[in-house]
N, C-alpha and C positions, 0 to 999 in steps of 0.2 A: 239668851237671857237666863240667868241661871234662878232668879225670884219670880220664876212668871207662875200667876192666878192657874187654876186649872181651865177656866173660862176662856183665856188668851188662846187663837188657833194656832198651829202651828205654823201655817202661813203668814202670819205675824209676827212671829219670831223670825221666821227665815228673811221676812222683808228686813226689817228692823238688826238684823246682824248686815243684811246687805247692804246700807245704810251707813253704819259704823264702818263697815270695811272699805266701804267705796271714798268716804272722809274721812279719814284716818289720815293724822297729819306722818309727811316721812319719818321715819327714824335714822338717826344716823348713831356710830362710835367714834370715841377717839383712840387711837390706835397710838400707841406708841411700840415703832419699831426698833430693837437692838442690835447692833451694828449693823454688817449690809445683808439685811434677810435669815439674819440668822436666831432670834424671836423674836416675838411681838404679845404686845400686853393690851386691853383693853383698858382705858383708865375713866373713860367717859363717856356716858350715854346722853343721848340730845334728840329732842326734837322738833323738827321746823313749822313753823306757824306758816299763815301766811303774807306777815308784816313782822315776824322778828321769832328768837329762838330760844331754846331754851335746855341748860345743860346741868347735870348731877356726876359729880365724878362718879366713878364704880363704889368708892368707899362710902358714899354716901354723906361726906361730911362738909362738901361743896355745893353750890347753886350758882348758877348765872342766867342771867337773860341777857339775851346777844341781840342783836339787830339785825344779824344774818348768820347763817349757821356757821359759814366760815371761819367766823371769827373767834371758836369756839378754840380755834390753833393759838389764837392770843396768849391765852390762859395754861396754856402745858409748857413748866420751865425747861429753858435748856441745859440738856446735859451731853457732856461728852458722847461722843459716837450712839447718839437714838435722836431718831427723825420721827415724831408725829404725822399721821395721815387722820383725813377726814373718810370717813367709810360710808357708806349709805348701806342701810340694812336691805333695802331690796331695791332695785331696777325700774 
């Protein structure tokens, strides 16, 4: 916690980030790959609730709320030879 009182113990803090980190909803990206593996671009950042989702392109000029993160592939036009992936930021 980056405003904490000088009162607050450290033990406090350590619970309280443990807390955050243990509910921290997933993250995921939306990948768009160009031809077969030969680059790939990140175009949107999303993250999963847990009854529905929610997405910001990279550029920041988009928003969605999705119903399930999946669907977050709805929303990336298609174009010749690039295939979107859905990514999970961790494991």
């Amino acid at each position: 916690m980056s405003h904490t009182s000088p009162s607050v113990s450290q033990e406090f803090v350590s619970l309280i980030k443990q807390i955050v980190s243990d509910q921290a909803p997933p993250l995921f990206a939306v990948v768009l790959e160009y031809g077969e593996g030969t680059d790939a671009e990140i175009i949107a950042w999303g993250i999963a609730l847990d009854d529905s989702a929610y997405m910001i392109t990279a550029d920041g000029r988009n928003q969605y709320a999705l119903a399930k993160p999946e669907n977050a592939l709805n929303y990336v036009r298609s174009r010749t030879n690039t295939t979107p992936h859905l990514v999970w930021a961790k494991s």
